[in-house]
Structure formats: structure tokens, C-alpha cells
ZABA-585887 format. One line per field, with one value per residue (C-alpha): x, y, z; chain. Coordinates in nm, 4 decimals, m for minus. Each point is the difference from the previous one (the first is absolute). Layout:
REM ZABA-585887
east X | ...;
north Y | ...;
up Z | ...;
c A | ...;
REM end
This chain:
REM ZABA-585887
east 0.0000 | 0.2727 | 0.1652 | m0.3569 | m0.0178 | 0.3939 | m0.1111 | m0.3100 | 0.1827 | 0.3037 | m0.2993 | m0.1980 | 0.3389 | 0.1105 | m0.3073 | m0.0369 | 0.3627 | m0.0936 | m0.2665 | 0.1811 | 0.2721 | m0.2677 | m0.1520 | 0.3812 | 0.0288 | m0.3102 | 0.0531 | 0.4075 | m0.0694 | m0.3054 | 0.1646 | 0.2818 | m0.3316 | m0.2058 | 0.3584 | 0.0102 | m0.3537 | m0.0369 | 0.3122 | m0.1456 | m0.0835 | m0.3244 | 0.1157 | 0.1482 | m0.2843 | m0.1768 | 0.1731 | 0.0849 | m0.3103 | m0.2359 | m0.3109 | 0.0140 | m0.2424 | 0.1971 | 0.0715 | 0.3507 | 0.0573 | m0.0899 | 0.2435 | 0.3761 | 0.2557 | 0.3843 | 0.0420 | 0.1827 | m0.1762 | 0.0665 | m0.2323 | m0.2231 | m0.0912 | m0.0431 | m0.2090 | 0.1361 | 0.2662 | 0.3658 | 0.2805 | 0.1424 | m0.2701 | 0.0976 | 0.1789 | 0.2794 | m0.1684 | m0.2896 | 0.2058 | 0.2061 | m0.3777 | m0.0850 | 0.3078 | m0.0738 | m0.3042 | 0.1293 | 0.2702 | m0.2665 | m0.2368 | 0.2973 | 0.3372 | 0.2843 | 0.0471 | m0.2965 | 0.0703 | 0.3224 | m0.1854 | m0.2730 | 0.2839 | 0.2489 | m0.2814 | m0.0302 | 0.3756 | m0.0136 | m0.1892 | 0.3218 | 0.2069 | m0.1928 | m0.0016 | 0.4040 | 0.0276 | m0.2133 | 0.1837 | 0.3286 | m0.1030 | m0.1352 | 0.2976 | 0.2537 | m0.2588 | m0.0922 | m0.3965 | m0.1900 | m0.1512 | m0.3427 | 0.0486 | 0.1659 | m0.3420 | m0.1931 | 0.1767 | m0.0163 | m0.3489 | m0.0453 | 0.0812 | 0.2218 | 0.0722 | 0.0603 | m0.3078 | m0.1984 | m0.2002 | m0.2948 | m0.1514 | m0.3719 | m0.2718 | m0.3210 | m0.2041 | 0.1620 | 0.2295 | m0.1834 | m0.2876 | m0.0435 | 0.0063 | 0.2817 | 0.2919 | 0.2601 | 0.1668 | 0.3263 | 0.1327 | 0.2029 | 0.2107 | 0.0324 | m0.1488 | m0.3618 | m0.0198 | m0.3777 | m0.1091 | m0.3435 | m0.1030 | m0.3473 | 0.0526 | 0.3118 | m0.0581 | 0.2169 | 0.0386 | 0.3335 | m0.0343 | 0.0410 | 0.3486 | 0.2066 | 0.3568 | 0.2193 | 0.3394 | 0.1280 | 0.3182 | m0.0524 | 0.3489 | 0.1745 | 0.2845 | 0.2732 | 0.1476 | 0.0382 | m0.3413 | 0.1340 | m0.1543 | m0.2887 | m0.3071 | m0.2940 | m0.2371 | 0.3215 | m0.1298 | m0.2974 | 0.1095 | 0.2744 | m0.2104 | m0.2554 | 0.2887 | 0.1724 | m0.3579 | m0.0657 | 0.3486 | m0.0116 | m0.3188 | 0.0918 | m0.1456 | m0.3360 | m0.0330 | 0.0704 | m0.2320 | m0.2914 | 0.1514 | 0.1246 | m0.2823 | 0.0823 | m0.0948 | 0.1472 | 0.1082 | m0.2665 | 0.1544 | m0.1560 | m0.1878 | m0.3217 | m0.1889 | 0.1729 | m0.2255 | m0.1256 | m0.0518 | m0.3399 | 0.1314 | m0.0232 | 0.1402 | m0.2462 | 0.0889 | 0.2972 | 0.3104 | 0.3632 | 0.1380 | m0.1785 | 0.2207 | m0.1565 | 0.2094 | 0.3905 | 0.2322 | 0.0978 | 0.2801 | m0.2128 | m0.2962 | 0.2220 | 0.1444 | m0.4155 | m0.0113 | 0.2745 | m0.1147 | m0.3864 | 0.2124 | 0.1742 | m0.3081 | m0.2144 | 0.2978 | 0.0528 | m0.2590 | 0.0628 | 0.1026 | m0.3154 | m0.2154 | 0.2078 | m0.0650 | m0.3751 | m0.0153 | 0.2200 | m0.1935 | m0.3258 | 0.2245 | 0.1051 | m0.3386 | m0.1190 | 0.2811 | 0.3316 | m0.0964 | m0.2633 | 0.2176 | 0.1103 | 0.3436 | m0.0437 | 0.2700 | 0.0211 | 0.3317 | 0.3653 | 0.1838 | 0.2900 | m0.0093 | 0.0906 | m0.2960 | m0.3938 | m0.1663 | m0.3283 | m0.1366 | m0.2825 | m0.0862 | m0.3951 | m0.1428 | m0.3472 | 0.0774 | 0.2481 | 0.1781 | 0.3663 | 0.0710 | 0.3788 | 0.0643 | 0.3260 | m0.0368 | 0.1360 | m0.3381 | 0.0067 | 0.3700 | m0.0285 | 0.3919 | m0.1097 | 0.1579 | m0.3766 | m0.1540 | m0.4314 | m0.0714 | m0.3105 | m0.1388 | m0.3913 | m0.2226 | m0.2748 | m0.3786 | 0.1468 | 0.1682 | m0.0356 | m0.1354 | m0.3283 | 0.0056 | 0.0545 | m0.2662 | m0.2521 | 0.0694 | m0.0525 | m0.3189 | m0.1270 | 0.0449 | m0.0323 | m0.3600 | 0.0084;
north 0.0000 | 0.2649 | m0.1070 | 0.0954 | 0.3222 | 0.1035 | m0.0665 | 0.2342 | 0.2344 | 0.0532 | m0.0194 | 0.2340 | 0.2253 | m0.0507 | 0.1125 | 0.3015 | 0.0687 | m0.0207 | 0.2089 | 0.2696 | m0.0441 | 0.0527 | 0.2778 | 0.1697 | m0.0721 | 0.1532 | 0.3464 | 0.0244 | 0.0175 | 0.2082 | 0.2586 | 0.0502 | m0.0466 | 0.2655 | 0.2310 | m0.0796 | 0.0521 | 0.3708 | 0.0707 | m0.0052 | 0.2874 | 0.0189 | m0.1233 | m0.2691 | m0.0709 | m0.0349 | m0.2819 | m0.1535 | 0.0100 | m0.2695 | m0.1154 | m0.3539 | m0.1295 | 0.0594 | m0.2521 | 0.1005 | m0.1281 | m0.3994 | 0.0313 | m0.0455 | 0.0438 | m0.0790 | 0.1366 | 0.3203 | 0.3337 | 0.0616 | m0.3024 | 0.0493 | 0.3364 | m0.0396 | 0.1754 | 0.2400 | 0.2379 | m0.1236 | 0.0300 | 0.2097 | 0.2371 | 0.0061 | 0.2897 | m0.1779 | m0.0197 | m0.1624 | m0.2899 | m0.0165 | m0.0762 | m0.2370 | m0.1807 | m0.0104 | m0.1678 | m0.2519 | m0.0544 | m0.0775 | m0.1896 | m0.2099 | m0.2164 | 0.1557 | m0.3112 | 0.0987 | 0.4022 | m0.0925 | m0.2065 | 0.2875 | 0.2648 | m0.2516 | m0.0463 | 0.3979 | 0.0418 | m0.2805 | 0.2379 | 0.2063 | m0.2233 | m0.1507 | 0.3370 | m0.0091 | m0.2999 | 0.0790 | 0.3340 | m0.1890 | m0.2090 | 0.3375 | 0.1733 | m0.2918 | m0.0561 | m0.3043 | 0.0850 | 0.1632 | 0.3380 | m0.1649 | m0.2286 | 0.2438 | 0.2253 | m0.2445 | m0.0470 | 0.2906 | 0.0453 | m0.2516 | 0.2610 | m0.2456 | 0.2284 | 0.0376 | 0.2825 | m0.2054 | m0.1654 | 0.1318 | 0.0222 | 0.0032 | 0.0155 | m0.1610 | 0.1828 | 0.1909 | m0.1916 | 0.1865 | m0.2076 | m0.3752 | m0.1253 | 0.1348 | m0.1485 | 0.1268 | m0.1006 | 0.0496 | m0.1410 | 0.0535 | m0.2306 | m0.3385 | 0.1229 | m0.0349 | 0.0218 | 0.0405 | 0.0194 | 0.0408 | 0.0753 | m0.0954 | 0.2058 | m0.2178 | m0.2689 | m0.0183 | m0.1743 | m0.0204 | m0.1600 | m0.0074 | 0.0885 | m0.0119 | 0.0205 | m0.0539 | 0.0882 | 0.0613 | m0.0716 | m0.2644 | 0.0266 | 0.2932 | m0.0842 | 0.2417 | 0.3268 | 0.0537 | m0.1563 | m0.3793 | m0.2407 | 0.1666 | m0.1858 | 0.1793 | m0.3262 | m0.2909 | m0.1305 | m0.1120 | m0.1616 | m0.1940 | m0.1371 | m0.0993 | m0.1709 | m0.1501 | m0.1652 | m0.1463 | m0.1528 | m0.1517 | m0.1902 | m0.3992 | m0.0730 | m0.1542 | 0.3167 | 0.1754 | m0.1693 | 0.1507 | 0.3118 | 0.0709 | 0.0806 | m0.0946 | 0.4023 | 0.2620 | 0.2590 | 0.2731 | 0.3406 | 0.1767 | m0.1326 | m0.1565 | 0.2307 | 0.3382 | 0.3215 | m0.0266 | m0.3576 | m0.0515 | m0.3384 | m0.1442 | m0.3848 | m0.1257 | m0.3951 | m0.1416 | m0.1423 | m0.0922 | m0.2584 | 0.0709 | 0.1002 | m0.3298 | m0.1741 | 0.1621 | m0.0499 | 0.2033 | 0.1813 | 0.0854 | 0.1039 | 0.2266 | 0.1448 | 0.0425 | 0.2340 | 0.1675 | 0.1450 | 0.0836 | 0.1877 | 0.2104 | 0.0789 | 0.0611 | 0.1435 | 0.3061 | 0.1549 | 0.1178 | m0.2656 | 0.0000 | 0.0491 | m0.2861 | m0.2156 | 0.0478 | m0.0929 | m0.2734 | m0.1679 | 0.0183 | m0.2111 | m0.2359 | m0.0892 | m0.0677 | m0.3028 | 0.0022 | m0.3136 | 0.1200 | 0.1933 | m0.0837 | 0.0820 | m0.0230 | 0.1045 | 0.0982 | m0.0100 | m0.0616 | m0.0879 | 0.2654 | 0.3863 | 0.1085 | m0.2436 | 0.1437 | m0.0883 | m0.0001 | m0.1351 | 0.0555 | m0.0630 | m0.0751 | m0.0005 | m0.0114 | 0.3698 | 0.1445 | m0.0041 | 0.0841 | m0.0042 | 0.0681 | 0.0386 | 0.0355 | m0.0066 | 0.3405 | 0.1460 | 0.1260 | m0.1167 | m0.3363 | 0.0184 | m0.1399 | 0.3346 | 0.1420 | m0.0702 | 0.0013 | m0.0937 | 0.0380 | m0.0963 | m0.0240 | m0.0675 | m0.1836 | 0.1490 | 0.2743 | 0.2063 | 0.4396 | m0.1384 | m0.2072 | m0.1792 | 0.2269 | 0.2846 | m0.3064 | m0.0777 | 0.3955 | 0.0537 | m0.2995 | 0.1608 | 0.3476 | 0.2004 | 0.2093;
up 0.0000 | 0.0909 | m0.3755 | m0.1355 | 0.2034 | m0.0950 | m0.3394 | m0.0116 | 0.1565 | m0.2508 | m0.2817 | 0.1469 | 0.0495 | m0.3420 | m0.1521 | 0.2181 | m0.1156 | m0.3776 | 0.0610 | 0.1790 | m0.2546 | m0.3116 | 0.1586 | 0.0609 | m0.3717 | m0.1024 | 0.1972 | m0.0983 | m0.3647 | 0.0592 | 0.1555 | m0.3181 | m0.2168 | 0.1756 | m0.0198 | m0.4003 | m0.0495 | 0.1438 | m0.1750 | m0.3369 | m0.1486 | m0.2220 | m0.3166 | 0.1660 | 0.1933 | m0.3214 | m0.1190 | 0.3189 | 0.2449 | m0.1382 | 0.1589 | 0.1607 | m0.2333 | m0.3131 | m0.2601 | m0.0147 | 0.3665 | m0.1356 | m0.3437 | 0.0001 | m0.3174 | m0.0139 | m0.3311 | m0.0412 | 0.0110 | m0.3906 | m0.0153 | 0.2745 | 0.1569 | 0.4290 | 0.2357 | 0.2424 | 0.0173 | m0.1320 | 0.1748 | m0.2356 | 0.1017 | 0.3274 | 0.2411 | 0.1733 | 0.3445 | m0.1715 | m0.1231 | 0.3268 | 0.1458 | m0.2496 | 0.1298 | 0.3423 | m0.1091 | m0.2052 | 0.2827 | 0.2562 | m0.2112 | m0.1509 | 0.1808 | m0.0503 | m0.2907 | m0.1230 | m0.0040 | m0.1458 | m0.2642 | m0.0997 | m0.0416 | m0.1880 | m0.2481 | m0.0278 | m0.0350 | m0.2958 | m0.2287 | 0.0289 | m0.0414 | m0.3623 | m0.1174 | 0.0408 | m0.1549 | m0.3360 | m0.0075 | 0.0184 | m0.3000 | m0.1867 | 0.0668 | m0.1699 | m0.2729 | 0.0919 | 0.0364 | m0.3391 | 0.0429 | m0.0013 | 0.2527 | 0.2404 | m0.0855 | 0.1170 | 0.3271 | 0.0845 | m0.0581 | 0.2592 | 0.2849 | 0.2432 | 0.2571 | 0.3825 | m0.0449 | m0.0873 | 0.2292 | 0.1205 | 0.3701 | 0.0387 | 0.2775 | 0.0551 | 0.2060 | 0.2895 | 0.2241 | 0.2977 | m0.0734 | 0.0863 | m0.3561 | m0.2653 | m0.1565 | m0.1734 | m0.3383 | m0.1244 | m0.3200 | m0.3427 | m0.1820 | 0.1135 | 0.3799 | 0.1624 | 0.3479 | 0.0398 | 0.4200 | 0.1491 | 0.3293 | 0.1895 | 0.3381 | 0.1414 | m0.2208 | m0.3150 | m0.4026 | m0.1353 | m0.3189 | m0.2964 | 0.0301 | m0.3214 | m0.0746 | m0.3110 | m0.1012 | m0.3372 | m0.0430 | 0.2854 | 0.0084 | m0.1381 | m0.2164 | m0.0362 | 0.1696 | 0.3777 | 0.0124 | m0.1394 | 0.1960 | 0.1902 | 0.0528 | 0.1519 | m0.0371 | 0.0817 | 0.2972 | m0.1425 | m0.2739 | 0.1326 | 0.2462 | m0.3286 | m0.1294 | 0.3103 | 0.0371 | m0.3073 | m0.0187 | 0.3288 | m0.0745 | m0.1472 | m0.3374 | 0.0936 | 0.2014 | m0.3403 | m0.1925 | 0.2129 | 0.0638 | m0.3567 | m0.2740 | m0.3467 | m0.1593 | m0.0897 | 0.2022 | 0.0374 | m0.1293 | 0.3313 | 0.3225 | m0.0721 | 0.2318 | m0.2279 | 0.1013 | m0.3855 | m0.0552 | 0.1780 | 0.1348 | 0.3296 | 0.1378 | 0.1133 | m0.0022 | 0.1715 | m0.2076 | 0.1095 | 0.2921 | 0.3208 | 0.3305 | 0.1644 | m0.2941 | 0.0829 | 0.2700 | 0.3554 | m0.2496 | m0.3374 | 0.2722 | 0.1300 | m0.3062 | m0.0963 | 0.3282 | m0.0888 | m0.2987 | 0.1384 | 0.2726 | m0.2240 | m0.1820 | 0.3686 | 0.1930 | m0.2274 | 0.2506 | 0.2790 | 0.2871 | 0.2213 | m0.3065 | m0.1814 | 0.2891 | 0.0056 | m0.4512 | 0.0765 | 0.2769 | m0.2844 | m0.1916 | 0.2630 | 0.1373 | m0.3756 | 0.0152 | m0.0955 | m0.1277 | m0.2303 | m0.2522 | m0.2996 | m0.2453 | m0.3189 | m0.3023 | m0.3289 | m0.2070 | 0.0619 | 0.3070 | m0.0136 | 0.0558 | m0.3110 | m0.1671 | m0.0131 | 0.3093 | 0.1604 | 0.3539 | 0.1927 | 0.3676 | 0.0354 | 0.3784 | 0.1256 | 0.0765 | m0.2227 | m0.3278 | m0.0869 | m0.3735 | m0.1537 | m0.3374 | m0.1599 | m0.4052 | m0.0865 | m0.1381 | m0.3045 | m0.0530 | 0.1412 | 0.1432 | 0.3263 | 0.1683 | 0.0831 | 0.2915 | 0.1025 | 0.3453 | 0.1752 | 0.3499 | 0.0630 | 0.2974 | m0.1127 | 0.0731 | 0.1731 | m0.3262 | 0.0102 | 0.3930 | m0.1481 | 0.3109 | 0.2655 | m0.1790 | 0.0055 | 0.3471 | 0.0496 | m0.1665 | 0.1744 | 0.3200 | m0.0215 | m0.1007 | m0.2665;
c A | A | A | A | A | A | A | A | A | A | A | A | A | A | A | A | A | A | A | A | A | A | A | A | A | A | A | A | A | A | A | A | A | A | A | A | A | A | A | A | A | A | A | A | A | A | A | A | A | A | A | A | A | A | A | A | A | A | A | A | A | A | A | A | A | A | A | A | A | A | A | A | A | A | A | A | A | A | A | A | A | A | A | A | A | A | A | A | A | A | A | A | A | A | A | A | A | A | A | A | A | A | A | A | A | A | A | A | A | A | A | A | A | A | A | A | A | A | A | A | A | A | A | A | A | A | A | A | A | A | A | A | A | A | A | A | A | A | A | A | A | A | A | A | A | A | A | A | A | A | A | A | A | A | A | A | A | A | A | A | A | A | A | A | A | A | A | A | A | A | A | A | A | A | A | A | A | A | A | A | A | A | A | A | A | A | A | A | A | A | A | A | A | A | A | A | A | A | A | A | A | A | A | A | A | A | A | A | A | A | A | A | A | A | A | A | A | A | A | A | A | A | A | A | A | A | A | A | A | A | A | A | A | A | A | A | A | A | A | A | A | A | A | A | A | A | A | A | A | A | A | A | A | A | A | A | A | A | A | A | A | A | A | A | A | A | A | A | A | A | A | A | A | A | A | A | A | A | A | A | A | A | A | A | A | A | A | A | A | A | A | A | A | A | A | A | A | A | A | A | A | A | A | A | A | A | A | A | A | A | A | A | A | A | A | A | A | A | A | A | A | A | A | A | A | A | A | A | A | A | A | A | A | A | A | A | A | A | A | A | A | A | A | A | A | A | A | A | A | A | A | A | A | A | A | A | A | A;
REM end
């Protein structure tokens, strides 16, 4: 019986401490938000202070801004106080890996534009070609930062995306949605210059790879499907597609090592939050069953080779893709992480509006 008891107890403790920790969460990046927000002035406000209930708060893009225009106001269009808020913001919704992450993806749109004006320069790119790369507007500028409703009410969120980036958040009082959250990297790793070598998106894919090669070859066989490799994730903000059924080898299937490996890589999807927050999104996927997820690849066994793999849980999805878009180099990187039902906060606003009268 006193087992029993000392078990409630630390339960009952934990929870109150995930709670506490959310609810820290929730008023630390509202206070940077509520800072950014009355700093706009009204032409920013314009583009930046949505209402909750807009449609642009459920779409995401990863395409540059040449392609696809954003809501909100860029950073571009930004005093310098105003981006040193949107900063704090991002550093206390996000890990310091996952800060790091958001800002190494930024600094890549620099760095591309170097490299195609390298290749200009020594005439090794057409004038057409450069045009048209330019015309894609890779920049550190921008990405846009937009609100959804006021984050002095109970219910906002707050966008902010550009090339390769969506970090989409919502907030029911202390209650908060964290997904979708995409990242990608192009170059995933940068080739030449001082640069050589740097990999914003490594971890991830080494783990992918270390994985896949440490399951046997009957493992393979039901891990491996016989396709093609898919030139983005299946679940791209354009394709209309959604997984729906379950393919791959299931966790139940590997041993103590590859199991480990498999929790390795959800953790360095989850744990780009911050820690307390990370903890709560992680123990979701934990009492869905480690058990219950399933690998499946796509494509060659080697870093340098297309790849594709895809973790499937009762309450999550992690997709990686690494087929060089347009190119099909295998040097571009899509990753995405979603929590299933509960996507722009679908859960927590239905859990909301069953409980509150409006």
C-alpha cells in the first residue's frame, strides 16, 4: 500500500509540475509577444494582427517568398528592437537546439545566395538561370512574423515562417499546440568556403541512417518499401495528402538498440522545444506506446543517396525527406513533425469550446 501511495504521489507531483511548467511556458513567450505586438506601428499592424479565426492561421508553405507570398510583417521590415523581440520569442518557445536550428535555416538563405553568386561571378551559371534565382528572394528578411488574435487574450497564436521555416504555435489560455513544425535545409550540407561541412539538419539524418543500417535484412524487408523516393514529404503544405494507414516494421518488431536509436530521433524532433514543454509532447508520445510506431524507408542506405523515412505513432508523425527537390542531388532536406488531432491547437480549442460559454 505505501508503494501505491509513493506512486500516486510522484504522479500526482509530476503532473502538477507539467502543468506549472506549461503555464510558465505560456506566460514567458507571452510577455515578448505582447512587447512585439504593441511595437508595431499601423502598417505593420496591418499585415501582422490577424484575427484568430483566419484561414491563414491553418496553412503552412516552405517554398520561397518569390514563390509564395506570407502573412505578416518580414523581418526585413523590421526596426532592430523588433527583431531582437522576435528572438526572445523564438528563444523561449524553442531549445536552444531548436533556436539554433530556426536561425541556421535563416542564415542558409544567405549563404545560397553566396553560392549562386559565386557560380555567376566565374560564369559558371547563365544569365537566365541566375534571374531566376534571384527572383526567388532567399533572404535572411524574409520570413515573416504574424499574430492571431491578441496574445492578451486566451486564444491567439503566432506564425512565423519563410523559406524552408514554419513554426506555427497556438495558445488556449495556458494550454498550448506546437505543430506543425517544419524545417528543411538546402544545401543540407554546404559544400565549399568557410562554411564546408555545416549541417543545420545532421542530426537527424544520421540518426535516419544509423537506423536503417542497424536493422538485419528480414528487418529490411518490412521496413524498406520497394518505390521511389518521393521528391518532397508526402504530407507537403500543397499536396492535399495525409497518411493515414500504417506501413514500415513496427517498434514491437526491433531490438533494445534499434528502439533506442527510434527514440532518439522522435527526441530530436520533440526536444527542439523548450525542456519542460518538450517533456510534456514527449510524454503524449510515450503513453501512445513506444511500441506502436512504425519506421518505414524509402531509397538508399548511405547519406549521399535519396532518402526518405517516416515515423508513424498513434499520436504523431515525423517525416524526413532528403531528394534534393527540384535537383534531386540528395543535398535538400524536408522535415516535418505533427501532433496528430491536435494540429494549429484542434484539440485543445475543442476541449475549450467544450467548456467555456460563449
Amino acid at each position: 500500500m505505501k508503494k501505491i501511495n509513493c506512486c500516486l504521489i510522484a504522479f500526482s507531483a509530476l503532473f502538477v509540475l507539467n502543468a506549472s511548467g506549461q503555464a510558465d511556458y505560456a506566460k514567458e513567450i507571452k510577455q515578448y509577444a505582447v512587447l512585439l505586438n504593441n511595437s508595431f506601428d499601423k502598417v505593420q499592424k496591418r499585415s501582422s494582427d490577424l484575427d484568430f479565426n483566419d484561414t491563414a492561421r491553418l496553412k503552412w508553405n516552405n517554398l520561397p517568398v518569390g514563390l509564395r507570398s506570407r502573412v505578416g510583417t518580414s523581418i526585413g521590415n523590421m526596426t532592430d528592437d523588433q527583431r531582437k523581440l522576435v528572438h526572445r520569442i523564438l528563444s523561449a518557445s524553442l531549445s536552444s537546439q531548436g533556436y539554433l536550428k530556426a536561425t541556421g535555416i535563416m542564415h542558409l538563405d544567405e549563404l545560397i545566395n553566396r553560392f549562386y553568386d559565386s557560380l555567376y561571378y566565374k560564369k559558371e551559371m547563365n544569365d537566365s538561370n541566375y534571374a531566376f534565382v534571384k527572383s526567388l528572394l532567399w533572404s535572411p528578411k524574409n520570413y515573416y512574423f504574424a499574430f492571431f488574435g491578441s496574445p492578451d487574450e486566451k486564444q491567439w497564436g503566432y506564425k512565423l515562417e519563410g523559406h524552408h521555416l514554419s513554426v506555427n504555435f497556438t495558445f488556449s489560455d495556458d494550454k498550448i499546440s506546437v505543430t506543425p513544425f517544419f524545417v528543411g535545409t538546402d544545401p543540407a550540407e554546404y559544400l565549399n568556403s568557410e562554411y564546408a561541412g555545416y549541417r543545420v539538419l545532421g542530426q537527424e539524418e544520421d540518426l535516419g541512417i544509423k537506423l536503417i543500417n542497424l536493422l538485419t535484412e528480414e528487418q529490411k524487408k518490412k521496413a524498406i518499401m520497394s518505390s521511389e523516393v518521393p521528391g518532397d514529404i508526402i504530407t507537403a503544405a500543397e499536396s492535399g495528402k495525409r497518411l493515414v494507414d500504417y506501413w514500415g516494421i513496427k517498434a514491437n518488431a526491433l531490438t533494445q538498440k534499434q528502439k533506442s536509436v527510434l527514440e532518439y530521433i522522435i527526441r530530436e524532433f520533440v526536444f527542439n522545444l523548450e525542456y519542460d514543454k518538450a517533456v510534456i509532447e514527449y510524454d503524449k508520445i510515450l503513453k501512445g506506446g513506444i511500441d506502436n510506431i512504425y519506421f518505414g524507408w524509402i531509397g538508399g542506405l548511405e547519406e549521399k543517396q535519396a532518402h526518405y523515412f517516416i515515423l508513424n505513432g498513434p499520436t504523431f508523425l515525423i517525416e524526413f525527406d532528403n531528394n534534393g527537390g527540384p535537383r534531386k542531388s540528395a543535398n535538400h532536406i524536408h522535415a516535418i513533425w505533427r501532433e496528430k488531432g491536435n494540429e494549429y491547437g484542434e484539440d485543445i480549442l475543442k476541449k475549450h469550446y467544450l467548456t467555456e460559454k460563449h
